[in-house]
N, C-alpha and C positions, 0 to 999 in steps of 0.2 A: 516832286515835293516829298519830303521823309514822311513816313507814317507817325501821327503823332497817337498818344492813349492818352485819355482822363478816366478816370474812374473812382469810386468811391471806394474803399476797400474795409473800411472800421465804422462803426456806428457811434463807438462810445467809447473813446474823443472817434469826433468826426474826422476821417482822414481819408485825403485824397492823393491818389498818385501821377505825377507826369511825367508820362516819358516820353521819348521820341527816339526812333531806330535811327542811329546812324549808317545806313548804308553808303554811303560815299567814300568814308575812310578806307584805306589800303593801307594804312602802317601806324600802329599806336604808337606814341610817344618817338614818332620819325625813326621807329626801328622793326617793331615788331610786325611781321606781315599777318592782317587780320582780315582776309576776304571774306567771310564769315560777316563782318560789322561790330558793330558796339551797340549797345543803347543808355542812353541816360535817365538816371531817375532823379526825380524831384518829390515831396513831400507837400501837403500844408495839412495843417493841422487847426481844426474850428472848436473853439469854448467860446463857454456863453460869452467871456470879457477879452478873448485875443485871439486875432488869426498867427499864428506861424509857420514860418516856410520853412524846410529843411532843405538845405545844399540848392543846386543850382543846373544849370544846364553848359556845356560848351557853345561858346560867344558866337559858333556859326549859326546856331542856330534861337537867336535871341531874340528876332520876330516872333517863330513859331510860340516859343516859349512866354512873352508876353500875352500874346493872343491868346493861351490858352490859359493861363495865368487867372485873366483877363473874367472868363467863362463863372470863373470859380467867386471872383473879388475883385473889389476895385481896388485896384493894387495901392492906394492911397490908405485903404486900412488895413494894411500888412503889420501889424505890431512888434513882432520879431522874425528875426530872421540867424537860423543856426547853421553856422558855417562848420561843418563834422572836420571838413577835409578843404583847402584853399587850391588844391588845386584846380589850374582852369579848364580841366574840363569840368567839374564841377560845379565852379566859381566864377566862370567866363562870363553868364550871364548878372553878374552881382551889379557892377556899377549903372544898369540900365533899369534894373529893378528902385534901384535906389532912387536913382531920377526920376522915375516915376512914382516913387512912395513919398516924394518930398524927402527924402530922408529922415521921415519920421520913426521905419524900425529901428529899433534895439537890434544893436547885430551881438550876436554872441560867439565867442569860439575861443579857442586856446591861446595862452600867452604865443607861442610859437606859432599860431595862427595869425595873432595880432602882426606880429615882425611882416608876413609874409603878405596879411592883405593891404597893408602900408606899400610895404616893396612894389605889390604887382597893379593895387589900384590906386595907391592914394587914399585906402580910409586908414581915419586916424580914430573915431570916434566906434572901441570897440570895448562891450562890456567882458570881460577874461573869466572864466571858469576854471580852477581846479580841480584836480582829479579826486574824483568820487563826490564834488559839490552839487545840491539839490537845490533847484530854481522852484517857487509856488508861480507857475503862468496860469494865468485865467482858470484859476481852481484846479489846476493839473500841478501834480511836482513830477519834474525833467531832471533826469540823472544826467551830470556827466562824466566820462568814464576816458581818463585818456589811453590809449594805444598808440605809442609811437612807432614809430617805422613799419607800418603795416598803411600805404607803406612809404607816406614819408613822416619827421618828428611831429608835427602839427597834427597829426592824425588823432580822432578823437568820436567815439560813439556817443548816439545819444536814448537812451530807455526809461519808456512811459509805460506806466501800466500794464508790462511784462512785453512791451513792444520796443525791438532794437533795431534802430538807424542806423544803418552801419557803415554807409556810402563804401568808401572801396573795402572792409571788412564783408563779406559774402558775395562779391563782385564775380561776373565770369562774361568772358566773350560773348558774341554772337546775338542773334534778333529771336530770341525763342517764339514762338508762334503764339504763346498765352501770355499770360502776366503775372503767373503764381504758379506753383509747385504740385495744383490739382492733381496733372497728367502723367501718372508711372514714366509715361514713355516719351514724352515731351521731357522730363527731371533727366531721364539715360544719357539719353542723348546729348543733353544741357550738360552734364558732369566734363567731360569730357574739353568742354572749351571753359569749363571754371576752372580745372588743369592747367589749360594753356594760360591761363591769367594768370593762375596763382605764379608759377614756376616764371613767365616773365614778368612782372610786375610786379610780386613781393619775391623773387625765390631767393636775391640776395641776401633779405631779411628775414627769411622762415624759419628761425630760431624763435623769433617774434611772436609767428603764429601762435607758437606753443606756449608762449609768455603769456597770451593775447586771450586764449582761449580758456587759460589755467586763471585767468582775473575775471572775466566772466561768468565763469560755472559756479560763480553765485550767485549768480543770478537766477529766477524764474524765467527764459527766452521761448515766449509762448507765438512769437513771428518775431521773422528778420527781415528788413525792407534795407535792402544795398543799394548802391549808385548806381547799379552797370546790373540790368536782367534779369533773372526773377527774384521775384518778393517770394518768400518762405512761409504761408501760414498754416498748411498740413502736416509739415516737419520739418522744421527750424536743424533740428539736429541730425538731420540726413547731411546738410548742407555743413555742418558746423565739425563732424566726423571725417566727412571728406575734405577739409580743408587741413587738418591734424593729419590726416593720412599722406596727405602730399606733403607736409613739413617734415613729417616722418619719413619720409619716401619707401612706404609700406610696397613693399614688391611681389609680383606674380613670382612662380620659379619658375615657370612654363614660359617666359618672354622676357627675350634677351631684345638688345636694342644694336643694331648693327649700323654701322656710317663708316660708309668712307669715300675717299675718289679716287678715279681711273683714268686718266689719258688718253692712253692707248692699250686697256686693256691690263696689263699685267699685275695690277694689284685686284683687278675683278677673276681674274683665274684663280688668285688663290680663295677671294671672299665665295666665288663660286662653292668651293669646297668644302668653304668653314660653312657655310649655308647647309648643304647637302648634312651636312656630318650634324649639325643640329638636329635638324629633321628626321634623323634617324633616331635621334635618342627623344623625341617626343618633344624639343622645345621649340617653339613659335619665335621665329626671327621676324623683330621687326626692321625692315631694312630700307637706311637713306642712300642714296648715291650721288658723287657731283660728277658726271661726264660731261662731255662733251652735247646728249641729248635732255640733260636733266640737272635742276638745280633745288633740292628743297627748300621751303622756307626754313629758318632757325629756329622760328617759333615753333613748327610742329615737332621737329626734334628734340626741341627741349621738353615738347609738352610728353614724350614716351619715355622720359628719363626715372621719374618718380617711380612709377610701379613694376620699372623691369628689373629683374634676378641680377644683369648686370651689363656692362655695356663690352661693345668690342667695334674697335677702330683697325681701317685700314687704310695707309698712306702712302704717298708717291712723296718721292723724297725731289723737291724745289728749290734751285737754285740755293744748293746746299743746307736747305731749310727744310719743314712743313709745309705740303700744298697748301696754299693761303686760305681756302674756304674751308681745310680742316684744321688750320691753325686757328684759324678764328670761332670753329666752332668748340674745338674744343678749348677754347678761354672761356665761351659762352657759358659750357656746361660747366667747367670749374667753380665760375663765379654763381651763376644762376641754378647752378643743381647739385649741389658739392653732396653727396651722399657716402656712405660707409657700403660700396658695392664694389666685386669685384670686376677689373680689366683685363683683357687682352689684345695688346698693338703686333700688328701685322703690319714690315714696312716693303715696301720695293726701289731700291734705287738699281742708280747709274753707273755712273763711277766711284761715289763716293757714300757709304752710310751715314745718317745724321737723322734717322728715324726717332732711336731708342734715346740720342743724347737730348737732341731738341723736346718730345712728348716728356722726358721727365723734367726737363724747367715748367713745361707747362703746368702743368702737374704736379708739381713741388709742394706742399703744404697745404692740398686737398684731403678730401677723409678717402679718397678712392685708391683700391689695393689693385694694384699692377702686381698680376700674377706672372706672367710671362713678356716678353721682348722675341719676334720673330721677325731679319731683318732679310731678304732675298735680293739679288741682283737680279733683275730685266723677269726673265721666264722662267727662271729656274726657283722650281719648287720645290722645298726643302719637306718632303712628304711628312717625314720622320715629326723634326720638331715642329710643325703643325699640328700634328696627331697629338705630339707630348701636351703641347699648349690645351689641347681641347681638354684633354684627361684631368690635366689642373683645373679647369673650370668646372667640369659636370660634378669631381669630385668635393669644389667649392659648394656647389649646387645640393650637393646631398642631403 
């Protein structure tokens, strides 16, 4: 059985949170490798004259989520119900709520919201809000605020009384052991797979963030209650910083990020060395490998992209191409972490080079500065321009 939470968490508006750990997932959105988990959040919200519910739970779990529902109200006086975000994890559990509310709430949510809960459930009966429009609910006024592609267009916050629902706006991986941002060291830890989200899950759009963040910081944001793992009410803007930082892709200069694959060996002789030669000048390699004994997930690679000084690829040149698991990774990073840092590609072929021509199509029209191109047959190591390639980089680093 997933662990479910209820808890009270506001006194004045009454507000309650439901969530439940996904532990069963292995890949968000049938890509991302998540063995860490997810968890989802729900809201309701009690005045003297209306219950409302914020967002929703994933349809896997839409027993748990009635039942708990359930603990709270008789889901027949559910009065409204705010749809921030239609996606289904989110939203999965809406058309069983409804069933059980007679369809008496008020659904509220974005024009583009409307398209999308027509699309995926068949409601057609949905009141539309514009951006920056003010609802009086049961003696409370509900801002809404839209934010699009953060991270998809329907996307949209909702802020009461200095309280922001943000469903996937302050979202992050994983089942944190609490349920708020009390814990120094519970929050450390916690950053780290809010990372991993940000970069897969909005990194395409993290221009947005920055849009997203610069429209809110007029607001008062005294807690932040996201869809996905902790609520924020000790420091809203620890969360809110970090998430600018990753859009920014604020970097370490001390931790460079290294990936590459090996075969048999001859493209790890030379990463051997570019390792070693870091190490010696004080920077921290962090380094993926795909052999033959190891494959990492994409997602943790992408999640070390943000904060490093800069990256460095090394590749085995494939059926006249890119080894496929670094060809794909890096379109990943292109797309998903496209940053102003610099590179360096280390290639090793066969009989033919096609390192340096194939990594610049990829690479084409990203913000990333290819400092050097180092291309080797088999085992022979070109000491010299390795050495040169490094000295362009530390010198980048200065």
């Amino acid at each position: 059985m997933p662990k479910v939470r209820m808890r009270q968490i506001f006194n004045d508006p009454e507000i309650y949170i439901l969530r439940v750990d996904d532990d069963r997932i292995r890949f968000f959105e049938a890509v991302w490798e998540i063995p860490e988990g997810i968890s989802y959040n729900s809201y309701l919200v009690k005045t003297k004259d209306a219950n409302i519910l914020i967002d929703g739970w994933k349809r896997n779990y839409t027993g748990e989520f009635l039942t708990t529902l359930s603990k709270l109200i008789d889901l027949k006086d559910i009065t409204h119900i705010i749809v921030n975000h239609t996606e289904p994890d989110h939203s999965g559990t809406l058309p069983s709520i409804l069933e059980a509310n007679e369809n008496k709430a008020k659904i509220i949510t974005s024009n583009f919201g409307k398209r999308l809960l027509e699309g995926f459930y068949g409601v057609k009966e949905v009141d539309v809000v514009a951006d920056g429009e003010e609802r009086e609910i049961g003696g409370k006024t509900f801002k809404f605020i839209m934010t699009p592609w953060l991270h998809w267009p329907d996307t949209m916050v909702t802020y009461l009384d200095g309280i922001l629902f943000g469903c996937d706006v302050g979202g992050g991986y994983s089942l944190p052991g609490m349920l708020d941002d009390s814990d120094e060291t519970v929050v450390e830890e916690y950053l780290s797979y809010v990372t991993k989200y940000i970069v897969t899950v909005i990194g395409h759009y993290k221009d947005y963030i920055l849009e997203g963040v610069k429209k809110l910081s007029q607001f008062e944001i005294k807690a932040l209650l996201p869809g996905h793992g902790l609520i924020w009410k000790r420091d809203p803007q620890k969360l809110i910083k970090h998430y600018l930082n990753v859009a920014k892709g604020i970097s370490n200069r001390k931790k460079v990020t290294i990936i590459y694959d090996s075969m048999y060996g001859f493209v790890e002789n030379v990463m051997v060395k570019v390792i070693e030669s870091l190490k010696a000048e004080g920077i921290t390699p962090v380094v993926y490998k795909f052999s033959d004994d190891e494959s990492p997930a994409i997602s943790n690679v992408l999640k070390d992209i943000p904060d490093s000084s800069a990256l460095i690829f090394g590749i085995s040149t494939y059926e006249a191409d890119l080894h496929p698991l670094m060809r794909y990774t890096i379109y990943e990073i292109s797309d998903k972490a496209n940053y102003e840092k610099p590179v360096l590609v280390f290639g090793v072929h066969g009989w033919a080079p096609s390192v340096e021509r194939k990594t610049r199509e990829l690479l084409k029209g990203t913000k990333y500065k290819v400092l050097s191109f180092v291309e080797m047959k088999g085992a022979n190591i070109n000491e010299n321009e390795v050495n040169e390639a490094l000295k362009k980089l530390l010198k980048e680093l200065e």
